[in-house]
MOPAC internal coordinates of N, CA, C and O (Angstrom, degrees):
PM7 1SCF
backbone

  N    0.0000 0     0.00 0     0.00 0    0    0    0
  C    1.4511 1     0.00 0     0.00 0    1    0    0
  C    1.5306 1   108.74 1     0.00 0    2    1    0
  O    1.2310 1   124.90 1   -70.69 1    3    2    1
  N    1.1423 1   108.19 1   109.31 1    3    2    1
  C    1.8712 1   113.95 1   162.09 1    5    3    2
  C    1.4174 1   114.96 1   -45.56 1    6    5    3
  O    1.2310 1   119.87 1   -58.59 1    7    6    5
  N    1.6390 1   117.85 1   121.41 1    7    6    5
  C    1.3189 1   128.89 1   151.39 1    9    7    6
  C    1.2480 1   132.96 1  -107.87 1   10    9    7
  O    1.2310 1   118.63 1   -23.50 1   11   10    9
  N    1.4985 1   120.22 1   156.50 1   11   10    9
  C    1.5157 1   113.53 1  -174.65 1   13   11   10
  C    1.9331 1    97.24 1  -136.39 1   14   13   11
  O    1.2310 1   126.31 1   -40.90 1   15   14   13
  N    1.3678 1   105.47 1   139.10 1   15   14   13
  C    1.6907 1    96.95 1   169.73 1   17   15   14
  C    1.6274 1    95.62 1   -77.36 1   18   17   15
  O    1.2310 1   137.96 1   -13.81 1   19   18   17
  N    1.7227 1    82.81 1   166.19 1   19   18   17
  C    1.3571 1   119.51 1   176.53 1   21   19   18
  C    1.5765 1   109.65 1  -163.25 1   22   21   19
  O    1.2310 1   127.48 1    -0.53 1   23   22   21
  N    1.1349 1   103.22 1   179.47 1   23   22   21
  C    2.0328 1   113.33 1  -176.01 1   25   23   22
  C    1.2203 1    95.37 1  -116.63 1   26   25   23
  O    1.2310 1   115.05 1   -41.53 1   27   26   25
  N    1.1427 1   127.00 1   138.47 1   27   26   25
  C    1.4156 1   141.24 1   159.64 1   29   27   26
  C    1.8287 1   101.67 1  -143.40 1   30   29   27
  O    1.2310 1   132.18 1   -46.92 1   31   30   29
  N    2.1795 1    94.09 1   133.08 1   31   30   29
  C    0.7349 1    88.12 1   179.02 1   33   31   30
  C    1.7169 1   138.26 1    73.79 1   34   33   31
  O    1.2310 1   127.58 1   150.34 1   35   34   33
  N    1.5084 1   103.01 1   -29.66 1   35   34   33
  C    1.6881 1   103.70 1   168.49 1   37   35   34
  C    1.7573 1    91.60 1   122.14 1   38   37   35
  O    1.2310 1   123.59 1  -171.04 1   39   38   37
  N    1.1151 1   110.72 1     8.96 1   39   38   37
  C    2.0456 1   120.39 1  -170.44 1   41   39   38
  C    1.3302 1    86.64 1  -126.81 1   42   41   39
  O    1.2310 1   130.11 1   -34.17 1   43   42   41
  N    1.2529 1    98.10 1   145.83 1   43   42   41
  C    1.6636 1   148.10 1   158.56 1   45   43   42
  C    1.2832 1   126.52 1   -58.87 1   46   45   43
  O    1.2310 1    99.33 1  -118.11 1   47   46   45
  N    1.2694 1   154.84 1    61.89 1   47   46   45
  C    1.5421 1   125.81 1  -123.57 1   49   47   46
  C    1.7147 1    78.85 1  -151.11 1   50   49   47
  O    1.2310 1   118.08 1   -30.39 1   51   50   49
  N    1.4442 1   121.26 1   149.61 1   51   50   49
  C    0.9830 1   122.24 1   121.30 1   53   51   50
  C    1.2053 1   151.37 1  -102.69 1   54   53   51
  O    1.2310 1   116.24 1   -28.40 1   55   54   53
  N    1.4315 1   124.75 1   151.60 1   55   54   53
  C    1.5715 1   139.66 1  -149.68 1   57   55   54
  C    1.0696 1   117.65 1  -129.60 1   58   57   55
  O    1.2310 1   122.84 1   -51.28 1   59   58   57
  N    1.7227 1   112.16 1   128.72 1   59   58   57
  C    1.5231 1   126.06 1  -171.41 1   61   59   58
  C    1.7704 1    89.37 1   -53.52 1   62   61   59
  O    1.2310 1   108.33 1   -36.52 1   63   62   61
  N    1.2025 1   139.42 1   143.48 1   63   62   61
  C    1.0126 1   140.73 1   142.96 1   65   63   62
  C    1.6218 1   134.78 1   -61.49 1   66   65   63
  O    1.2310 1   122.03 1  -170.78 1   67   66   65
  N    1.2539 1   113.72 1     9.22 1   67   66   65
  C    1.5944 1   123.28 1   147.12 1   69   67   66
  C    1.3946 1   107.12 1  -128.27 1   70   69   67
  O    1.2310 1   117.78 1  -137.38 1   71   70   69
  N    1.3089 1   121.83 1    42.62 1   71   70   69
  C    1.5867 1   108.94 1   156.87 1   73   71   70
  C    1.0190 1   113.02 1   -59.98 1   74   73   71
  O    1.2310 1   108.62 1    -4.60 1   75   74   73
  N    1.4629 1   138.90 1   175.40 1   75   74   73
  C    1.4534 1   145.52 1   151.15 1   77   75   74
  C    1.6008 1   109.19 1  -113.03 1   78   77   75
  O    1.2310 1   122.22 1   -15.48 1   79   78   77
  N    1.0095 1   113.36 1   164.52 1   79   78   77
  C    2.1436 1   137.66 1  -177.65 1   81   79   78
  C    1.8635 1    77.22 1   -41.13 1   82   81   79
  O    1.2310 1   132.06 1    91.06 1   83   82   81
  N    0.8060 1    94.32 1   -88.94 1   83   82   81
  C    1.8918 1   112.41 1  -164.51 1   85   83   82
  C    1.7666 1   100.26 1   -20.18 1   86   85   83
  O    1.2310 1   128.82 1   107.99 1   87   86   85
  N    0.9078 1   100.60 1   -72.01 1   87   86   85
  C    1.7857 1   111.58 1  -178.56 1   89   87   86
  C    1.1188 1   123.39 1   -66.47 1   90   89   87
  O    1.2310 1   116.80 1   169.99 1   91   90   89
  N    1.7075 1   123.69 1   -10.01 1   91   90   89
  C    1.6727 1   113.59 1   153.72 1   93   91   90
  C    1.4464 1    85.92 1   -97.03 1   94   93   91
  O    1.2310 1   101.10 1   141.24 1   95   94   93
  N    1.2968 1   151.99 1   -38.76 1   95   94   93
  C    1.7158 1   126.48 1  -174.68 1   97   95   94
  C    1.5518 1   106.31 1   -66.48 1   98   97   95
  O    1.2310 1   112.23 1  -163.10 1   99   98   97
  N    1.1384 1   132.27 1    16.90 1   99   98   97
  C    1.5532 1   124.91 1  -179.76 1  101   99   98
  C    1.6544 1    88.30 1  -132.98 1  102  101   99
  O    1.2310 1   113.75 1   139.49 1  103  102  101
  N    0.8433 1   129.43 1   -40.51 1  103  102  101
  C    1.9143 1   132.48 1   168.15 1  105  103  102
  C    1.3487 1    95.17 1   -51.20 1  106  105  103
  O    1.2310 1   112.60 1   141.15 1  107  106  105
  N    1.6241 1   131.58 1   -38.85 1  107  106  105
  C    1.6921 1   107.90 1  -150.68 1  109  107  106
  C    1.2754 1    79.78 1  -105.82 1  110  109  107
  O    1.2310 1    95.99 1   115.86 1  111  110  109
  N    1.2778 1   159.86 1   -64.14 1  111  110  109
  C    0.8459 1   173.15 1  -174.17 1  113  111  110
  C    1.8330 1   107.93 1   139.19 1  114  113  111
  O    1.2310 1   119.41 1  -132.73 1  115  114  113
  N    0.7996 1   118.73 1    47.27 1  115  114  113
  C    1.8578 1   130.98 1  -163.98 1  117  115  114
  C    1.6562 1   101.76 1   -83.66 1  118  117  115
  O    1.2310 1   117.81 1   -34.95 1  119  118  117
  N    1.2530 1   121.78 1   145.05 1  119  118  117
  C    1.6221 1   125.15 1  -165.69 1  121  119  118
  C    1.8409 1    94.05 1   -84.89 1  122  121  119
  O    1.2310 1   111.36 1   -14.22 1  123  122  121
  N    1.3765 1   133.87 1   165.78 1  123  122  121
  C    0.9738 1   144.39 1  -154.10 1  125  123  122
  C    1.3809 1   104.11 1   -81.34 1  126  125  123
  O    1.2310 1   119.51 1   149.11 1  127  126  125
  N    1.2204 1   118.55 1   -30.89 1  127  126  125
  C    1.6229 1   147.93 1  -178.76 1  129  127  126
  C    1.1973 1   119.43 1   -87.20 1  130  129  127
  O    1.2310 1   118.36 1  -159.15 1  131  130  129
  N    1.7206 1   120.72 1    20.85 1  131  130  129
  C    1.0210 1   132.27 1   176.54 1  133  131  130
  C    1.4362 1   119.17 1   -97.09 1  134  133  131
  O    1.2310 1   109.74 1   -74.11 1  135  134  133
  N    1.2040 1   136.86 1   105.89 1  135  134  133
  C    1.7803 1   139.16 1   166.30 1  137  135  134
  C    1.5548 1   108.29 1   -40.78 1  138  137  135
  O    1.2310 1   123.38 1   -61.00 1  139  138  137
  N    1.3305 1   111.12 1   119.00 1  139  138  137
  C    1.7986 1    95.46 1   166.10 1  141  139  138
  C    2.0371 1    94.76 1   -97.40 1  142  141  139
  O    1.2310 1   138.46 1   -66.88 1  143  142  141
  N    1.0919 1    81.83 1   113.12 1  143  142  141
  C    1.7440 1    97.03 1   160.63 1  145  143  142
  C    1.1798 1   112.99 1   -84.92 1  146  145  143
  O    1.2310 1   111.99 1   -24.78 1  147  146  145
  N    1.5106 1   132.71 1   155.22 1  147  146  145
  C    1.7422 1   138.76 1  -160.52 1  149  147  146
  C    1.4343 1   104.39 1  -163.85 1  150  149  147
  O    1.2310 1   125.52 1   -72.53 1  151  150  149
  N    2.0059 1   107.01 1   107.47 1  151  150  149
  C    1.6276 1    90.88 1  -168.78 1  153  151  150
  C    1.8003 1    76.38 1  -122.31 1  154  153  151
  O    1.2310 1   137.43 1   -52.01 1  155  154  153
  N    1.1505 1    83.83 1   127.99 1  155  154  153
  C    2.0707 1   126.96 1   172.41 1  157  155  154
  C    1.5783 1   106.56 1  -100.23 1  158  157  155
  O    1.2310 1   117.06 1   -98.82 1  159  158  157
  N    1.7186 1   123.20 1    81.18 1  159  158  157
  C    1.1716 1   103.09 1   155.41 1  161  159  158
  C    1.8237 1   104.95 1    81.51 1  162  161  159
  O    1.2310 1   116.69 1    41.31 1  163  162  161
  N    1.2152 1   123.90 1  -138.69 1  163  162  161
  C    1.5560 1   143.93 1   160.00 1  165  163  162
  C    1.5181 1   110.15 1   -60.71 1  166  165  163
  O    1.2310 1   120.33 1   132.73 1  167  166  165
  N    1.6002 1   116.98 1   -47.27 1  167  166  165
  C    0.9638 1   108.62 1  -176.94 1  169  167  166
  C    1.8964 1   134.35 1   -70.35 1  170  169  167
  O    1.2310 1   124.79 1   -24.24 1  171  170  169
  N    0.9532 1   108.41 1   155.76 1  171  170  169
  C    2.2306 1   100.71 1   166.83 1  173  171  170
  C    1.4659 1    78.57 1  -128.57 1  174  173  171
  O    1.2310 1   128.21 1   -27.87 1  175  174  173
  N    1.4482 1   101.79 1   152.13 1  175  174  173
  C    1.7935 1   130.91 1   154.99 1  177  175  174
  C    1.0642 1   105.33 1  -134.07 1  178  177  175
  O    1.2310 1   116.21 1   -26.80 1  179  178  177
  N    1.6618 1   124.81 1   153.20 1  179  178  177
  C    1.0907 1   146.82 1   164.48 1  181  179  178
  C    1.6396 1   101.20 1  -111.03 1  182  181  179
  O    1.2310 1   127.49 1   -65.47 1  183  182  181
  N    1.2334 1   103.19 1   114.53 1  183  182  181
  C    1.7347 1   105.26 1   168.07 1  185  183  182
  C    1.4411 1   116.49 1   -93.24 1  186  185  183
  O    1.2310 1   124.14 1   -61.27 1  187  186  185
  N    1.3023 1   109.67 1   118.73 1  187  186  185
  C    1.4978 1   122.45 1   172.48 1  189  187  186
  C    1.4280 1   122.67 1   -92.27 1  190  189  187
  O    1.2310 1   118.68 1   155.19 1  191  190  189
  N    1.3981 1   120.12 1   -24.81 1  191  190  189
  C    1.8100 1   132.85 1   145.63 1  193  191  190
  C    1.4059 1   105.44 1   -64.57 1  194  193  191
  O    1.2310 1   125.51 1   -68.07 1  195  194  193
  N    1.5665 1   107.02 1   111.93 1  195  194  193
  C    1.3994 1   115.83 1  -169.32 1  197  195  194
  C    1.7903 1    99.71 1  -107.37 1  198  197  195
  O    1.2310 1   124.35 1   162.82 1  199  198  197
  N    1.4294 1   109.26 1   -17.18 1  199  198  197
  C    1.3532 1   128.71 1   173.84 1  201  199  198
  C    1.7776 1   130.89 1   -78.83 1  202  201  199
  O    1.2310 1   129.79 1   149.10 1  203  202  201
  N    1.4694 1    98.73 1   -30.90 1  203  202  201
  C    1.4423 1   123.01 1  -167.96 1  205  203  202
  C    2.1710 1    87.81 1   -85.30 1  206  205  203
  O    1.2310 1   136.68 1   -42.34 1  207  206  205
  N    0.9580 1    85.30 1   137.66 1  207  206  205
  C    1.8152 1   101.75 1   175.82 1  209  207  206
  C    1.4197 1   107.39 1   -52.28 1  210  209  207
  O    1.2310 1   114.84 1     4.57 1  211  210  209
  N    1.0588 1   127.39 1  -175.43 1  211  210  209
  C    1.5597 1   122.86 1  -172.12 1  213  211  210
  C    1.4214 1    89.44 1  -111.75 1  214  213  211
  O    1.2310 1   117.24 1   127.20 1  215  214  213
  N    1.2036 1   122.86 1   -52.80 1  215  214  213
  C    1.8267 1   124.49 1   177.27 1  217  215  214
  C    1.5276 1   112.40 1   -39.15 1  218  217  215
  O    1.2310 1   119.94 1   177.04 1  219  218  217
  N    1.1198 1   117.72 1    -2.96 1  219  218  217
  C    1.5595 1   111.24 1  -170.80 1  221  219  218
  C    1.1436 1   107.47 1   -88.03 1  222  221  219
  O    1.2310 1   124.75 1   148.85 1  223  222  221
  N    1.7769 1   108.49 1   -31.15 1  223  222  221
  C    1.6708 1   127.91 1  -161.65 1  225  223  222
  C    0.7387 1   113.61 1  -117.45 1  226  225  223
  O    1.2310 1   121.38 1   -19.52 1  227  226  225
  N    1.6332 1   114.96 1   160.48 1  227  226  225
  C    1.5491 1   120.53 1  -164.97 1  229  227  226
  C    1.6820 1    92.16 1   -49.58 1  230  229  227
  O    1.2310 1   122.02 1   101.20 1  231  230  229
  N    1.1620 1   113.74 1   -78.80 1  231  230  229
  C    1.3522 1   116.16 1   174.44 1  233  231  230
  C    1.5124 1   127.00 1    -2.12 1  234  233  231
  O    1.2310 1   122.59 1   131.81 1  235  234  233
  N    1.3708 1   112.64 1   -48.19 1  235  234  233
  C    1.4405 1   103.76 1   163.05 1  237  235  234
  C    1.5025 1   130.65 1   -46.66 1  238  237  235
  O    1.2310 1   126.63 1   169.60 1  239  238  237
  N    1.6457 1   104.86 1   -10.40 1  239  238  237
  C    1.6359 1    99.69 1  -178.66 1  241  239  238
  C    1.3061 1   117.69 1  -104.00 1  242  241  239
  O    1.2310 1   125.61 1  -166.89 1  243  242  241
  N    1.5442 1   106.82 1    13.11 1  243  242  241
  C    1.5176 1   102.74 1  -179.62 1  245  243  242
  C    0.9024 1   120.85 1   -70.75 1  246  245  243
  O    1.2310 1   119.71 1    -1.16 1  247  246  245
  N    1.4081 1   118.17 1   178.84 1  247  246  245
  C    1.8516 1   124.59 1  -173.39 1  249  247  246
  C    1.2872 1    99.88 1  -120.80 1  250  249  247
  O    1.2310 1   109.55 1   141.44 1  251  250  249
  N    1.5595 1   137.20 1   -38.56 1  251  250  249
  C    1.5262 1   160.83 1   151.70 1  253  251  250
  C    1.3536 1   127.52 1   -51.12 1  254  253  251
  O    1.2310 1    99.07 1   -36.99 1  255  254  253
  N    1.0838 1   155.26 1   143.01 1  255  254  253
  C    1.3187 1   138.66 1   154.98 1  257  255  254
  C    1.9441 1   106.30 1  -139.88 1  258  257  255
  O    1.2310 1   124.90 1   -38.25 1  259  258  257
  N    0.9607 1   108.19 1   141.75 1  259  258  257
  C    1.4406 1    96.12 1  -179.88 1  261  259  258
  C    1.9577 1    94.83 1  -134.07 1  262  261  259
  O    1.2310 1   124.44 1   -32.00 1  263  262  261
  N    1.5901 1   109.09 1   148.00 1  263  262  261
  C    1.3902 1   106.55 1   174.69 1  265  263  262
  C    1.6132 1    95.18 1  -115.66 1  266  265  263
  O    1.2310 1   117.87 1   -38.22 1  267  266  265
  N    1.4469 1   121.67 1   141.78 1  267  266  265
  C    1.2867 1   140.32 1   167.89 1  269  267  266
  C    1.3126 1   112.80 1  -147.09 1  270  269  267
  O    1.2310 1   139.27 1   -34.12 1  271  270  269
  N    1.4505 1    80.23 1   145.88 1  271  270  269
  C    1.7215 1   116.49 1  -168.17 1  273  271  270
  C    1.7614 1   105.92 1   -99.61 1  274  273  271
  O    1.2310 1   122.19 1   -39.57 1  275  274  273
  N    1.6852 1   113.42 1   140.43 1  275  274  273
  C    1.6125 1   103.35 1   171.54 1  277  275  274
  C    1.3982 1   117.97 1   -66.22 1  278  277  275
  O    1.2310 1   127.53 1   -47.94 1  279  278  277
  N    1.2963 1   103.10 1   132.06 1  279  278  277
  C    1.7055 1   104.62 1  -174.42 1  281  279  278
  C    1.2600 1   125.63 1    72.88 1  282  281  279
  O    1.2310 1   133.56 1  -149.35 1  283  282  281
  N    1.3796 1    91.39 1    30.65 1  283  282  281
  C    1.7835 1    99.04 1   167.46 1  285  283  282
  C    1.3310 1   111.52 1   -99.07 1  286  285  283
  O    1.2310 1   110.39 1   -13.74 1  287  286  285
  N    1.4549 1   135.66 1   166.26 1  287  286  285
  C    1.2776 1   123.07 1  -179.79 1  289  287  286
  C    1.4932 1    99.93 1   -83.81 1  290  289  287
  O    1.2310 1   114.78 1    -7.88 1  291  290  289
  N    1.4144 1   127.50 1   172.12 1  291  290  289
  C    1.1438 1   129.60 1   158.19 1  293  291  290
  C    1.3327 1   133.74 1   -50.23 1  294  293  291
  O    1.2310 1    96.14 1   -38.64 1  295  294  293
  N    1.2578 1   159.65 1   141.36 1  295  294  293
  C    1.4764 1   151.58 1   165.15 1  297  295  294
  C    1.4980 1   125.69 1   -76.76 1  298  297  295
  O    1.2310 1   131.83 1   144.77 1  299  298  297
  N    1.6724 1    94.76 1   -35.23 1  299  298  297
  C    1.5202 1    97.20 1  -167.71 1  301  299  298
  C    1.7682 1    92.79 1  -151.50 1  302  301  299
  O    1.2310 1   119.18 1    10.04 1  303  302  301
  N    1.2153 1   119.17 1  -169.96 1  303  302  301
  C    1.5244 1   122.41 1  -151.26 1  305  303  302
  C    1.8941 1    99.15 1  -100.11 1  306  305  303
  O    1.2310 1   126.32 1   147.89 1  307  306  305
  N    1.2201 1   105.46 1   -32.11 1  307  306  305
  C    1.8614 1   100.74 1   165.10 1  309  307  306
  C    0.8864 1   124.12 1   -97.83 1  310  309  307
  O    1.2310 1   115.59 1  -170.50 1  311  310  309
  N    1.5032 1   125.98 1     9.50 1  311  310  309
  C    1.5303 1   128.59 1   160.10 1  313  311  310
  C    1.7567 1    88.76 1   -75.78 1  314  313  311
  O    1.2310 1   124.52 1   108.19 1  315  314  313
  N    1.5294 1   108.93 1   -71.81 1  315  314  313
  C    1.5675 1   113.90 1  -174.99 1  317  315  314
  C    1.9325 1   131.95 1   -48.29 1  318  317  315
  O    1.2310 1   133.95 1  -167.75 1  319  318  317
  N    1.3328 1    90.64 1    12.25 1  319  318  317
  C    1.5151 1   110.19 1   170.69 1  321  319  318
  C    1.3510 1   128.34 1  -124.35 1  322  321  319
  O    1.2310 1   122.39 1   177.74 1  323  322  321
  N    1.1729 1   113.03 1    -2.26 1  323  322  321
  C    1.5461 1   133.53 1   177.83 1  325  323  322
  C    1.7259 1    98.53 1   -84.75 1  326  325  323
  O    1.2310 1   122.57 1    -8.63 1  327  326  325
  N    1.2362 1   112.67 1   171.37 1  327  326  325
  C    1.3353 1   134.91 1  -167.75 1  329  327  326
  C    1.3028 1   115.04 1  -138.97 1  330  329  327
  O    1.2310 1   127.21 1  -136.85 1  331  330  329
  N    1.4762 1   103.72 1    43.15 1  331  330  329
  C    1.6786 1   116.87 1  -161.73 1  333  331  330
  C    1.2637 1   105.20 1   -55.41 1  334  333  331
  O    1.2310 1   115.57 1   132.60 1  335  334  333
  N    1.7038 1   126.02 1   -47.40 1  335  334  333
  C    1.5210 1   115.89 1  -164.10 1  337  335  334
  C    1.6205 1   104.78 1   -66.74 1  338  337  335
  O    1.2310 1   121.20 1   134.82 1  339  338  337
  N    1.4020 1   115.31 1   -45.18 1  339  338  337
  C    2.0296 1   100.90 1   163.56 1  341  339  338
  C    1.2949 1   119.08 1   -71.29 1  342  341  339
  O    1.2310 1   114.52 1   165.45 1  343  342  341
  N    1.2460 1   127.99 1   -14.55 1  343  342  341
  C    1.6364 1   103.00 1   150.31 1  345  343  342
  C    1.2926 1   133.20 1   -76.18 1  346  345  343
  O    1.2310 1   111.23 1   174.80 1  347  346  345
  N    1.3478 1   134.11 1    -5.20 1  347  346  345
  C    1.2039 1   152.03 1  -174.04 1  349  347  346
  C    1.2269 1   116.27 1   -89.02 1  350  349  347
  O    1.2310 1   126.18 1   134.57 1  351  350  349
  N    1.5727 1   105.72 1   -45.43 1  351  350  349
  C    1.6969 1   122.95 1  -164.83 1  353  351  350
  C    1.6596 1    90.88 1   -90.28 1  354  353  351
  O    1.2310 1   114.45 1   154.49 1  355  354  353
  N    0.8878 1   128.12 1   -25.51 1  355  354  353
  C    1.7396 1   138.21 1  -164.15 1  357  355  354
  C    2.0743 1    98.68 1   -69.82 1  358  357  355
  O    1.2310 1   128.56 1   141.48 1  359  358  357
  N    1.7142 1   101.12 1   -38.52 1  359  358  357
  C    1.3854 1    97.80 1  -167.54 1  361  359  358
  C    1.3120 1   115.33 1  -102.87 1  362  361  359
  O    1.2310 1   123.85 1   168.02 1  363  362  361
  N    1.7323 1   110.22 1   -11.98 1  363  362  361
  C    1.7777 1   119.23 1  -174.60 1  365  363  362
  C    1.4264 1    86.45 1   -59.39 1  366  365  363
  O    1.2310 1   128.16 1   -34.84 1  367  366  365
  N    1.4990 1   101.89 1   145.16 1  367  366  365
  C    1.6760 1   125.10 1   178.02 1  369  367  366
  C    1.2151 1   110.38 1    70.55 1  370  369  367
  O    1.2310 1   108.61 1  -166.37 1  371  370  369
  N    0.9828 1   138.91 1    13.63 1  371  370  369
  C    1.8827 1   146.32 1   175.73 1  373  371  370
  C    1.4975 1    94.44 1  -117.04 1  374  373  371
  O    1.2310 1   125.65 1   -93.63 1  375  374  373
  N    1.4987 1   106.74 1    86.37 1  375  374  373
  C    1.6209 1   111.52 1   168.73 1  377  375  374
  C    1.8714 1   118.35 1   -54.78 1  378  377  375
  O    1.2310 1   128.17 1   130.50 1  379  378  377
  N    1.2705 1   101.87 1   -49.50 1  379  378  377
  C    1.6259 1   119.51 1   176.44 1  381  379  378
  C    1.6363 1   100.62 1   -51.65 1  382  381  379
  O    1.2310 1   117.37 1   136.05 1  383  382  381
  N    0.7752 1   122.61 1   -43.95 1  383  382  381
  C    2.2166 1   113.75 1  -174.91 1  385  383  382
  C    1.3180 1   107.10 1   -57.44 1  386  385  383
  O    1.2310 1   109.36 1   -76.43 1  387  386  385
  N    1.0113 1   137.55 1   103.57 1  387  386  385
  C    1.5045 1   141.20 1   170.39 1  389  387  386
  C    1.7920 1    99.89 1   -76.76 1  390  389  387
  O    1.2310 1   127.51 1   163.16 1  391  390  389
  N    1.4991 1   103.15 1   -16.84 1  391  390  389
  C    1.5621 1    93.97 1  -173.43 1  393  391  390
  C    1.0754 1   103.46 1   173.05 1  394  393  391
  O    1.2310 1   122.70 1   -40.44 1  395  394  393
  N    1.4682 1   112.43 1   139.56 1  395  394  393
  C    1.4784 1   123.05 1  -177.53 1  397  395  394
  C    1.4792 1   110.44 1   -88.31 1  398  397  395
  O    1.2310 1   116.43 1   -42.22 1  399  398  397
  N    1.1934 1   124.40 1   137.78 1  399  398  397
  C    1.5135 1   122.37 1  -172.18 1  401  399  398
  C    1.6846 1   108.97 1  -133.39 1  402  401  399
  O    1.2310 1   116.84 1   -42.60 1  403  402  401
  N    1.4462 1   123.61 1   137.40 1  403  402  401
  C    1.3542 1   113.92 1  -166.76 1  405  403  402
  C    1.7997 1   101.89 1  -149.35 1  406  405  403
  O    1.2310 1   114.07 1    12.75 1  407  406  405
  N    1.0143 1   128.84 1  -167.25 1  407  406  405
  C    1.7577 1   137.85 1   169.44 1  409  407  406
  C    1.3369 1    95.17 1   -90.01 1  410  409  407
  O    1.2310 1   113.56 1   -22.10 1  411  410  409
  N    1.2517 1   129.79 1   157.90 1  411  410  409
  C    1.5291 1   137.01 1   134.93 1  413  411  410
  C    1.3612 1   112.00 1   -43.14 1  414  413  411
  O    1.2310 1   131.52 1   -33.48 1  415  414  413
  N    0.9027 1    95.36 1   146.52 1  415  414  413
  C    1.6916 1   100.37 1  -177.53 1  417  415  414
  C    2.0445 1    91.97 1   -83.47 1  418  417  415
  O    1.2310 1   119.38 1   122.14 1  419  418  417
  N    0.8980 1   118.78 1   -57.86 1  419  418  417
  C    1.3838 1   101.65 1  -162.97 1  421  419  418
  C    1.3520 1   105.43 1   -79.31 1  422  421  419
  O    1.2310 1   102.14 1  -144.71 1  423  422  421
  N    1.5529 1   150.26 1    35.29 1  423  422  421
  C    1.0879 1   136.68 1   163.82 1  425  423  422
  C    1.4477 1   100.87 1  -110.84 1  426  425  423
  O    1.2310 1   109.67 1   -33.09 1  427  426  425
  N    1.2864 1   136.99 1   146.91 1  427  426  425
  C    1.1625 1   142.97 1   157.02 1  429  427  426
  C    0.7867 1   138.62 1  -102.87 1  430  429  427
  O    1.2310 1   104.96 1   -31.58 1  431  430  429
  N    1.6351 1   145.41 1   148.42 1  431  430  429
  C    1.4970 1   130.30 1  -148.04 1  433  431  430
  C    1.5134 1    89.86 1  -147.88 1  434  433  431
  O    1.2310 1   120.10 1   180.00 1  435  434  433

């Protein structure tokens, strides 16, 4: 099985390159109610296919990964600039979104 590192969380880890959300939140030990966030470059995604591999999605190309919980405080300064609860609420009931994908808020183009 092909792996690639990545950060999750603030760790170093390497990752089967078709894991899925589900199988690094049961690898890290992460609560069920955890968001896997995926920052690629300019981009953040929120993956809502917790089943679909990460290679499928933009998300598969991140270098970062962060998991958040609703009503957690922030950890770091681009978790605390995101608008996770309207990206979240934007895709519940949209079976087709495997993942919400957006700019960083602090980069400008």
């Amino acid at each position: 099985m092909e792996t690639r590192w990545a950060t999750v969380d603030g760790v170093t880890l390497e990752l089967p390159v078709d894991c899925t959300t589900c199988e690094l939140r049961e690898a890290l030990y992460k609560p069920n109610d955890a968001v896997l966030i995926a920052v690629t470059g300019d981009l953040v995604s929120i993956v809502h296919d917790e089943e679909r591999p990460l290679s499928e999605l933009i998300a598969g190309c991140a270098q970062t990964y962060y998991f958040h919980r609703p009503a957690e405080p922030a950890r770091n300064d681009l978790v605390s600039t995101l608008d996770l609860e309207t990206a979240i609420e934007e895709s519940d009931g949209e079976e087709s979104d495997a993942e919400t994908t957006f700019q960083r808020p602090e980069i400008d183009h």
